[in-house]
LORO-645267 format. One line per field, with one value per residue (C-alpha): residue in three letters; x, y, z. Coordinates in pm, 1 decimal. Example, Ala and Ser with C-alpha at 12.3 -4.5 7.8 and 13.67 -1.06 7.14 Angstrom:
LORO-645267
code	[ALA; SER] .
X	[1230.0; 1367.0] .
Y	[-450.0; -106.0] .
Z	[780.0; 714.0] .
end
This chain:
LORO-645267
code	[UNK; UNK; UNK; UNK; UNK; UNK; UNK; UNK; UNK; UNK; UNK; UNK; UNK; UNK; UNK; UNK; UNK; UNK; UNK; UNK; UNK; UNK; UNK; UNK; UNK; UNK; UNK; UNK; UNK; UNK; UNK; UNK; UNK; UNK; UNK; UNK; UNK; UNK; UNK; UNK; UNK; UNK; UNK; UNK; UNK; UNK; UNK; UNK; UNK; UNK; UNK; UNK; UNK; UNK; UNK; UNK; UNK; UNK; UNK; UNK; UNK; UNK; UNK; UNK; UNK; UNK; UNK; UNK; UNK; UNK; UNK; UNK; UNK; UNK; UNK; UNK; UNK; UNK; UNK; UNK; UNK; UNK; UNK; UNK; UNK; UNK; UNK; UNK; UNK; UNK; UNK; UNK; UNK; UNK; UNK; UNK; UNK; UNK; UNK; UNK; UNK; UNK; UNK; UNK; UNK; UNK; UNK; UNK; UNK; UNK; UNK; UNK; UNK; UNK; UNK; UNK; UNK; UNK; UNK; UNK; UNK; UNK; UNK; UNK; UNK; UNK; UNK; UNK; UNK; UNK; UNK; UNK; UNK; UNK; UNK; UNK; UNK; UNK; UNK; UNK; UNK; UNK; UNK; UNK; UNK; UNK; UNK; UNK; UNK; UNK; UNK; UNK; UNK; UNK; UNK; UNK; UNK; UNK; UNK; UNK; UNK; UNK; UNK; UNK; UNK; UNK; UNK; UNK; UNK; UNK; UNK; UNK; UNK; UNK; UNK; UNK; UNK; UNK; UNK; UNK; UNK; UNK; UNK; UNK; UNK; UNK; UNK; UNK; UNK; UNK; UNK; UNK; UNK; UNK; UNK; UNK; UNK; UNK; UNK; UNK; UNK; UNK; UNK; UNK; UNK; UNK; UNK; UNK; UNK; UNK; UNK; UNK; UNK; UNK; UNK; UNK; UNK; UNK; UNK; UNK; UNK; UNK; UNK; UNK; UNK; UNK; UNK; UNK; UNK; UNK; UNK; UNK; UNK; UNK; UNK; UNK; UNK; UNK; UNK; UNK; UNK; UNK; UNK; UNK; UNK; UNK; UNK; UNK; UNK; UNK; UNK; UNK; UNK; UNK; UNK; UNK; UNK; UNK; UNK; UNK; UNK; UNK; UNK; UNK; UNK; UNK; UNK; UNK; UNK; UNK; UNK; UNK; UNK; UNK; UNK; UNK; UNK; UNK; UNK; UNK; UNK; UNK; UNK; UNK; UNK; UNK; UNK; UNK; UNK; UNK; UNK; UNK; UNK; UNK; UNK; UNK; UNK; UNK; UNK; UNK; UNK; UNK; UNK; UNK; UNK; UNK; UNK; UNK; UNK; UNK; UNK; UNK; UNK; UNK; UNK; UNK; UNK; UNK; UNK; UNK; UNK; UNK; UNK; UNK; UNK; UNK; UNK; UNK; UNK; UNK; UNK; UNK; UNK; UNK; UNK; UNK; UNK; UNK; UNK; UNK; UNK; UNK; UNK; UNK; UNK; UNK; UNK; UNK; UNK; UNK; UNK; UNK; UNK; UNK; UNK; UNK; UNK; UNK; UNK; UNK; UNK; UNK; UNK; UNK; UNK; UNK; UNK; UNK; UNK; UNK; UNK; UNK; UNK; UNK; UNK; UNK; UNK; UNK; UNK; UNK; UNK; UNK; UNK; UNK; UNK; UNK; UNK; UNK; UNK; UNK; UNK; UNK; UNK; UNK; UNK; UNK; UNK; UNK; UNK; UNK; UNK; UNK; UNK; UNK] .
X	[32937.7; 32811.4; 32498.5; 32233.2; 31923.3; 31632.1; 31325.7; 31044.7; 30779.8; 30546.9; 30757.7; 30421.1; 30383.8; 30517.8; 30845.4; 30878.9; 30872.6; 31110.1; 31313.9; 31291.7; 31378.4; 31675.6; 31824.3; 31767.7; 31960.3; 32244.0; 32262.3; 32146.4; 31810.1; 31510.9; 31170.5; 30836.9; 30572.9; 30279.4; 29884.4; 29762.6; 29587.3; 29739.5; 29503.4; 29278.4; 29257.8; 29247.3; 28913.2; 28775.0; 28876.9; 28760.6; 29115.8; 29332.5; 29700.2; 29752.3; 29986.5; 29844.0; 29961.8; 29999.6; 29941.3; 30248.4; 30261.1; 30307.4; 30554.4; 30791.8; 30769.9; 30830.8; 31140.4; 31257.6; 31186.5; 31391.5; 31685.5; 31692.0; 31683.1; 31383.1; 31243.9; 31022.9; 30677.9; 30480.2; 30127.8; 30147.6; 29911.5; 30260.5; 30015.5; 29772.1; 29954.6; 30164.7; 30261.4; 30314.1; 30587.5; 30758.7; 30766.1; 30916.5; 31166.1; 31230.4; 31294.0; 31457.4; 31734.9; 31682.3; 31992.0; 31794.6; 31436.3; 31301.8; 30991.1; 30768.1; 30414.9; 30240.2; 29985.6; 30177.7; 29909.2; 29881.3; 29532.0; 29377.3; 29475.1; 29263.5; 28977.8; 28812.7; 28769.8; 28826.1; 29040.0; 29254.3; 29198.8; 29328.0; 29654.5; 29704.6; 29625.8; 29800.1; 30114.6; 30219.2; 30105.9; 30307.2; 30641.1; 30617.5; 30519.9; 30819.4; 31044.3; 30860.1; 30947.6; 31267.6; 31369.5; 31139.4; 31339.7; 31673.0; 31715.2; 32052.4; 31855.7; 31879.2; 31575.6; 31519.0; 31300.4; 31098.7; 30966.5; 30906.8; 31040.8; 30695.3; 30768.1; 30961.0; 30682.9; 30707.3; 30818.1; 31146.6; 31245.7; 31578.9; 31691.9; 31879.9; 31706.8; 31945.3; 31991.4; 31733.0; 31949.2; 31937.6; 32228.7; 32020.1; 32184.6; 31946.3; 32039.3; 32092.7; 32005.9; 32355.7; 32371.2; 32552.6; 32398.4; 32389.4; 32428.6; 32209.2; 32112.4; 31785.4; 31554.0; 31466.7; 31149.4; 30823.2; 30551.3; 30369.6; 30074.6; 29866.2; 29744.5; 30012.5; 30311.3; 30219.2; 30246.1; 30561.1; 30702.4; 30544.2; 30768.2; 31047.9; 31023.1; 30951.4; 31243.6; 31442.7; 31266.7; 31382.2; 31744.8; 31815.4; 31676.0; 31739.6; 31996.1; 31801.3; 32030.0; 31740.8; 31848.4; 31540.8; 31520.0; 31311.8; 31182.6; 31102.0; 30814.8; 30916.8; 30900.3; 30975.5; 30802.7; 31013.1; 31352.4; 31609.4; 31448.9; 31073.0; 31180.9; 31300.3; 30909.4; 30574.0; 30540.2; 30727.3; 30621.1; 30572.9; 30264.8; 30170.3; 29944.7; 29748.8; 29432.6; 29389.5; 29495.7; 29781.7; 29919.2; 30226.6; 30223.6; 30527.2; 30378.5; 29990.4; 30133.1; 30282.1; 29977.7; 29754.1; 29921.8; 29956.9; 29518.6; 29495.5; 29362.9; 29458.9; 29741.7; 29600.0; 29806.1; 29706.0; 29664.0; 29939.9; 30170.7; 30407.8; 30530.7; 30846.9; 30943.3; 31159.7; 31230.0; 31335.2; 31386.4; 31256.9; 31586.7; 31771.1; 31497.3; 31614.2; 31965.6; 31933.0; 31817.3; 32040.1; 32331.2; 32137.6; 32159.4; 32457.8; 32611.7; 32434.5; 32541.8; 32681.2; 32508.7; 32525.7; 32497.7; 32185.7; 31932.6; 32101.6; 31853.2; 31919.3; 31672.7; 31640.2; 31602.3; 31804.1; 31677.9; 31380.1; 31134.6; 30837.6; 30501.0; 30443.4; 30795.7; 30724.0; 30402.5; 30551.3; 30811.8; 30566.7; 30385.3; 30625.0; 30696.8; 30411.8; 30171.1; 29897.5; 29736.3; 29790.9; 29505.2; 29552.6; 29282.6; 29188.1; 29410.8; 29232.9; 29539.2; 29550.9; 29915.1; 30111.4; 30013.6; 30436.4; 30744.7; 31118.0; 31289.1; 31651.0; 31789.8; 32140.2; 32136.1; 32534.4; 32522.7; 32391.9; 32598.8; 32947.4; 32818.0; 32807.3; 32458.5; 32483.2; 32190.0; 31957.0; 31827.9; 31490.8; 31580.5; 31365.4; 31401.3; 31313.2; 31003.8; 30961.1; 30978.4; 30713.8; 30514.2; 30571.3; 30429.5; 30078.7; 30034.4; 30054.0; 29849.4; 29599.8; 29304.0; 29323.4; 29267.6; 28976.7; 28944.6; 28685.7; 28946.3; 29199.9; 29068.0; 29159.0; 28862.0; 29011.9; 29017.1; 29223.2; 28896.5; 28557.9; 28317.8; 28228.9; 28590.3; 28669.6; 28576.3; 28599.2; 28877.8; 28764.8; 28922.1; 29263.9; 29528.0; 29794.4; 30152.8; 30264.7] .
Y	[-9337.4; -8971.5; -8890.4; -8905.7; -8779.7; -9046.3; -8994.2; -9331.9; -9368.4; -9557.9; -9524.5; -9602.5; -9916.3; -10304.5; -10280.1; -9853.5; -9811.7; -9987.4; -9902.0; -9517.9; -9594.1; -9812.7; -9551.2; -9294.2; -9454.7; -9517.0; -9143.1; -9052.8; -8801.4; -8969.7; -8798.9; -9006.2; -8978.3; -9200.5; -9138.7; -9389.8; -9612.0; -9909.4; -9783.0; -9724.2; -10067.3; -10200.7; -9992.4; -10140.6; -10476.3; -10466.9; -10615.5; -10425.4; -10555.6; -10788.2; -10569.1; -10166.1; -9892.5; -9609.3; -9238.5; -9170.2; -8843.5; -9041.0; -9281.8; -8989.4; -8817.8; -9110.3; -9169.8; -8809.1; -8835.7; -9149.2; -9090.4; -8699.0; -8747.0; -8606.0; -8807.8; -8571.4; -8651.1; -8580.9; -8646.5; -8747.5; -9039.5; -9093.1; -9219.7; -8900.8; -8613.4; -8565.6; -8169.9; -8215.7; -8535.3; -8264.9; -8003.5; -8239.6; -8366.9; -8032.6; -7920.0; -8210.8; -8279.2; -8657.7; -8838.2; -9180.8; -9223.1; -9577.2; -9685.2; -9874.1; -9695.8; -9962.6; -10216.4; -10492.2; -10806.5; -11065.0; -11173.7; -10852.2; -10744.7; -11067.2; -10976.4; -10824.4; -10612.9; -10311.2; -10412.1; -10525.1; -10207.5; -9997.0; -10251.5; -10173.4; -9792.4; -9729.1; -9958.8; -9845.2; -9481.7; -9421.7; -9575.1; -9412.5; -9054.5; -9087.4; -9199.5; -8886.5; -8636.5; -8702.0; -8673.5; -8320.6; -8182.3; -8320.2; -8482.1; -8753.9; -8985.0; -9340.6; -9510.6; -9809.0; -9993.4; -10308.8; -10549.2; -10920.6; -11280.4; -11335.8; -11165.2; -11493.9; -11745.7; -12051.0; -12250.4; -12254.9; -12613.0; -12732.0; -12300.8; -12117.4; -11784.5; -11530.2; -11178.6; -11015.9; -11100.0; -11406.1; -11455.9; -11561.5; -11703.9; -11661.7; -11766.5; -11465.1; -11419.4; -11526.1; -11879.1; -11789.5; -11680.2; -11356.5; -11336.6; -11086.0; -11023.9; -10969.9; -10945.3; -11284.8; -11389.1; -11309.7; -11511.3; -11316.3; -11503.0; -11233.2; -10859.0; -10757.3; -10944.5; -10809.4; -10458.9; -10532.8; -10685.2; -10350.0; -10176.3; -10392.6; -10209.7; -9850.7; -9864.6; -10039.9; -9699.0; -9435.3; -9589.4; -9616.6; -9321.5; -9075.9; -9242.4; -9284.6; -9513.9; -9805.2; -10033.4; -10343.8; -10560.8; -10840.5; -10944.8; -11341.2; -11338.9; -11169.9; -11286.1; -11137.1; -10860.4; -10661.4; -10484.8; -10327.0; -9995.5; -10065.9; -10287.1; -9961.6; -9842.9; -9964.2; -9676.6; -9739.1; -10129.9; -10253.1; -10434.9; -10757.6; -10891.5; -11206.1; -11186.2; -11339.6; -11060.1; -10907.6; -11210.3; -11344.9; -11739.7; -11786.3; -11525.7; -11630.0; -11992.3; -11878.1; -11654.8; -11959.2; -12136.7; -11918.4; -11910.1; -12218.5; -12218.8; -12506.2; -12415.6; -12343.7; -12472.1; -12453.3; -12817.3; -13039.6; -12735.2; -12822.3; -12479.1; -12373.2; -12003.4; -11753.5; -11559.4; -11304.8; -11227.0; -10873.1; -10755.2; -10850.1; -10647.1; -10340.6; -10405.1; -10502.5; -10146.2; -10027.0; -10180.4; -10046.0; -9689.8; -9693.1; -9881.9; -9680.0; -9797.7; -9543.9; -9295.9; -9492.9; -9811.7; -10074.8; -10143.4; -10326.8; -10624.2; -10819.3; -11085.9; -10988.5; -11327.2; -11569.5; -11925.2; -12121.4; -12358.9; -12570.5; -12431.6; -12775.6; -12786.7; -12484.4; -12536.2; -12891.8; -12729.0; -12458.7; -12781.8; -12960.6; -12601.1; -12538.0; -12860.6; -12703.5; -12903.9; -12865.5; -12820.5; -12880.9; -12689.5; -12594.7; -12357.5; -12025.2; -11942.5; -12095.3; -12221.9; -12566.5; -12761.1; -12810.1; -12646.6; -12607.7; -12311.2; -12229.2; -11814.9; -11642.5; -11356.8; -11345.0; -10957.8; -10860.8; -11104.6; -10970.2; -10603.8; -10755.3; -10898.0; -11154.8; -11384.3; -11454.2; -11748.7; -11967.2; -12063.4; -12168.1; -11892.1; -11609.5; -11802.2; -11795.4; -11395.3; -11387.6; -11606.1; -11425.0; -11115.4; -11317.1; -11462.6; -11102.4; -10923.1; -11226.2; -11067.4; -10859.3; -11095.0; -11205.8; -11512.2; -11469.3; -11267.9; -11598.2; -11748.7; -11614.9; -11527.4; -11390.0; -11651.3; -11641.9; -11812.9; -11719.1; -11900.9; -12182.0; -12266.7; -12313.2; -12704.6; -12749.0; -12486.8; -12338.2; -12046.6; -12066.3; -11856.7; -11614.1; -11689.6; -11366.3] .
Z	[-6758.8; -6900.5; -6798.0; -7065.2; -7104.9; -7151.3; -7305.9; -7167.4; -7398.9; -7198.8; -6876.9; -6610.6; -6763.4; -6642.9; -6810.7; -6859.9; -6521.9; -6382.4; -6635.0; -6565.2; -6194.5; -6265.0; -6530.8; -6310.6; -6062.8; -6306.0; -6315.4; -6607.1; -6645.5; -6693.9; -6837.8; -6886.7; -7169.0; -7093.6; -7148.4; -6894.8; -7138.0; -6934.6; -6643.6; -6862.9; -7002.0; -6652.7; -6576.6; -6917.3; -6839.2; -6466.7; -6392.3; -6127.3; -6052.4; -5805.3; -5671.6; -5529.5; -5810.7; -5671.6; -5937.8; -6115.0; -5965.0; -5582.6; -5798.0; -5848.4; -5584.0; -5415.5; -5586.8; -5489.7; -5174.5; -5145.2; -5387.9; -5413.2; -5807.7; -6060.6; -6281.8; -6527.1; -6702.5; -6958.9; -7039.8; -7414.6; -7630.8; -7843.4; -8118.6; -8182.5; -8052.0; -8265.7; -8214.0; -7836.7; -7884.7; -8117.3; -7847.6; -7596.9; -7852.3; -7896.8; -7561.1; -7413.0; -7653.7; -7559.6; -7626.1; -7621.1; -7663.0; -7501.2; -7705.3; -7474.3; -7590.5; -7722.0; -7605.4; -7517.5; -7501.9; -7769.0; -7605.9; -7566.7; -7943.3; -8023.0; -7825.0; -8084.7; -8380.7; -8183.5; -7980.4; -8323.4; -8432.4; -8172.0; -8130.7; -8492.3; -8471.1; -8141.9; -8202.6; -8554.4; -8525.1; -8198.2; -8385.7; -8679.4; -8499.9; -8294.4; -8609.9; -8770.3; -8540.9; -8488.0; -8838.3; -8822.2; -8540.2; -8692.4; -8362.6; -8334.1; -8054.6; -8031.5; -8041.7; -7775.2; -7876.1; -7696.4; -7930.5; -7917.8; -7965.4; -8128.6; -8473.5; -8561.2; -8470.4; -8305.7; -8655.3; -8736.5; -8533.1; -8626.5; -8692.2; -8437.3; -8454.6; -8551.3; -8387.3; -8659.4; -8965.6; -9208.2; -9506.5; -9785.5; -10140.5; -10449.1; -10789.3; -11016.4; -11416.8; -11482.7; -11351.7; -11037.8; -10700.7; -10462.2; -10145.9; -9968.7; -9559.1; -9500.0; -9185.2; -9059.6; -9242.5; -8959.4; -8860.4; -8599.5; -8405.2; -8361.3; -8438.3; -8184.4; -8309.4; -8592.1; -8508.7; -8375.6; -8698.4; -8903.1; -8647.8; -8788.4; -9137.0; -8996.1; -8843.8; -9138.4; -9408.6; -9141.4; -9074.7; -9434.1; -9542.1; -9226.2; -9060.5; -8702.9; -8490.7; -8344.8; -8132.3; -8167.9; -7864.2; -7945.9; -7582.0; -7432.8; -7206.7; -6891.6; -6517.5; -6195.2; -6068.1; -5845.7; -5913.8; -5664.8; -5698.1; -5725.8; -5380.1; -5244.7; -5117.5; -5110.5; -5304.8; -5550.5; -5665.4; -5990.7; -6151.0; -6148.5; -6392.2; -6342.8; -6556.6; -6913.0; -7129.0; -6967.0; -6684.2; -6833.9; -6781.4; -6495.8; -6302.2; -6345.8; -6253.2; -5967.7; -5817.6; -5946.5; -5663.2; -5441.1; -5431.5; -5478.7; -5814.0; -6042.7; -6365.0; -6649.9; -6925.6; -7282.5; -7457.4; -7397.1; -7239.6; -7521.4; -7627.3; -7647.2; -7550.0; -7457.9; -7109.0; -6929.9; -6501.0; -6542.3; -6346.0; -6674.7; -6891.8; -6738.0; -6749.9; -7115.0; -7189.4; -6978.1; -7161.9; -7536.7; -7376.9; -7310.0; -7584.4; -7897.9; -8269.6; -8482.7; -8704.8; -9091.9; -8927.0; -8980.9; -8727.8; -8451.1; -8293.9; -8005.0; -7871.7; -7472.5; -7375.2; -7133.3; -7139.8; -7271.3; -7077.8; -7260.5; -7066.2; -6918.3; -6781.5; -6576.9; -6452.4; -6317.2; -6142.5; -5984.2; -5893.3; -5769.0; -5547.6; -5427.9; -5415.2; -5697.6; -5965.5; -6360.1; -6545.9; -6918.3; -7112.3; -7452.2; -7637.6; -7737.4; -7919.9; -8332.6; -8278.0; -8290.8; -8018.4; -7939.3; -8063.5; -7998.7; -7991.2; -8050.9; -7997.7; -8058.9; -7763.1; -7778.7; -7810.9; -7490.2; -7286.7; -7512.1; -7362.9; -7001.4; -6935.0; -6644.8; -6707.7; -6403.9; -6466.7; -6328.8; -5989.4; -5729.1; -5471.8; -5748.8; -5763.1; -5382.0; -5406.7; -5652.7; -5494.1; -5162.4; -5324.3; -5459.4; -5111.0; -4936.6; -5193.4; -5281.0; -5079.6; -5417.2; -5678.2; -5890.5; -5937.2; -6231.7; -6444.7; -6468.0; -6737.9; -7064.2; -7277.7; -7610.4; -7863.1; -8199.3; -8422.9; -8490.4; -8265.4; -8534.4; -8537.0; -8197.2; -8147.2; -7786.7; -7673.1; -7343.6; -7217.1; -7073.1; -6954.5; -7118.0; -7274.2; -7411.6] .
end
């Protein structure tokens, strides 16, 4: 494969960073952009990873030290400075740029109204700068981008979710009808699905108009914490977030258990969704990087997901694992209490994905990890405490724990 250079928007964060270490060790050269408002958010929220971080700066040297290969950085807020990304683009010539800069938690972008406000400001402002710039610098990059399974909802029983495009027939003026694609119709469940779907038509304007080849990965919920490379040091490992806002549910289930604490599942557990191993995340934008549509062609959109699992299915199994108890709570969220879900992800497998699926000793290694670091954990930040209603609406929903 030619090397490539690859810009990571984002590239400290759960997914960006092991992403920068596994295309770096692909061979291609690897620069990060990334402010730090993930660690920031963790100081507001008074939430640490399970797992130690170590500075970025120890990350890649790290890496060097280990591999002999450089992975650059940049200290850039994507979404307000706006001159600086320019420069880089600039300089760097990136032949790919990987969007990850955007706060990734539907709970915390429902904590409040300034916390919906900075989702909204952050999210959209850092897409459309990049999409901005590169037109401005007449730069050919692909743009990588991670979005979400959410921007479809959690509705359409009965529908196989398409790869981002629906055939639609409409009946014309004349009596007959027209057939037209459009993007599947949205129903995001919160401020930050919603950012992500607003994504969804930035990057529809700017490839019609400029031509900017996007590849759109629309994400499941991922699990896993550990790739080969992050397993290569202690230096080098990856987050793991078990608190309400940013925990995703497999892996709060799992550290749950591993403390003893009892799994919190929302209502009757009876939602449907979509996941990934993290492993596969990385390979799935390793296989968009290297496999980059055409200039002229439409938004290409995969859904980076490999199975789905009902909520109450997996917190029986981790039960059933690992001896805890399931706790059925109050849902914070305003969703359908169940759901099925049906996905098309034929066009990452046709470019070689090798789906690693939910077995029982990838669970053991996560759970391996909670029990060594659990000394670390707090228990009081389990419970999920941002609620979709306003407090007369609530009934008797207590707070639970995180889905997406």
């Amino acid at each position: 494969m030619t090397e490539l250079r690859v810009l990571i928007l984002g590239g400290d964060g759960f997914c960006g960073w092991p992403t920068s270490l596994h295309l770096s060790a692909c061979g291609h050269d690897v620069a990060i952009v990334d402010n730090f408002a993930r660690r920031a958010a963790d100081v507001e929220l008074e939430a640490e990873s399970l797992t130690p971080i170590q500075p970025l700066s120890t990350r890649i040297a790290a890496w060097r030290e280990i591999t002999g290969r450089e992975i650059g950085f940049h200290e850039i807020d994507v979404a307000h400075d706006y001159e600086t990304l320019l420069e880089v683009l600039e300089d760097y010539e990136p032949d790919a740029v990987v969007h990850f800069a955007e706060q990734r938690a539907a709970p915390y972008s429902m904590k409040s109204s300034k916390h919906k406000r900075y989702t909204v400001d952050n999210n959209v402002n850092a897409t459309h700068n990049l999409l901005a710039a590169l037109v401005e610098c007449e730069s050919d990059a692909h743009v990588v981008h991670l979005g979400t399974m959410g921007v479809y909802g959690y509705g359409a029983a009965g529908v196989k979710i398409p790869e981002g495009y629906l055939t639609v027939r409409m009946d014309a003026d004349d009596g007959g009808e027209v057939e037209q694609e459009i993007l599947f119709p949205a129903s995001p469940g919160s401020v930050y699905h919603t950012t992500k779907t607003l994504d969804q038509l930035l990057f529809a304007f700017y490839n019609k108009n400029d031509e900017i080849r996007v590849t759109d990965l629309h994400q499941g919920i991922v699990w896993g914490t550990q790739t080969a490379e992050t397993r290569l040091d202690e230096r080098l490992i990856n987050r793991f977030d078990y608190d309400g806002d940013y925990g995703t549910v497999l892996n709060r289930f799992l550290m749950q258990a591993a403390i003893g604490y009892p799994l919190t599942v929302h209502g009757s557990g009876g939602q449907t969704r979509a996941f990934i191993h993290l492993q596969d995340t990385v390979r799935c934008i390793e296989l968009a990087v290297e496999h980059p549509p055409e200039r002229g062609d439409r938004v290409r959109i995969f859904n980076q997901m490999t199975e789905v699992h009902r909520v109450i299915a997996l917190a029986e199994l981790v039960a059933r694992l690992t001896g805890a108890e399931v706790d059925l709570v109050g849902n914070p969220r305003k969703e359908a209490d169940e759901n099925d879900l049906a996905v098309e992800n034929g066009r990452l497998l046709d470019l070689g994905l090798d789906p690693i699926t939910l077995e029982e000793d990838l669970l053991h290694e996560v759970t391996e990890i909670a029990e060594r670091f659990m000394h670390r954990c707090d228990r009081d930040k389990i419970p999920c405490r941002s609620f979709w209603v306003r407090p007369s609406a609530r009934g008797a929903a207590e707070p639970a724990g995180a889905v997406d």
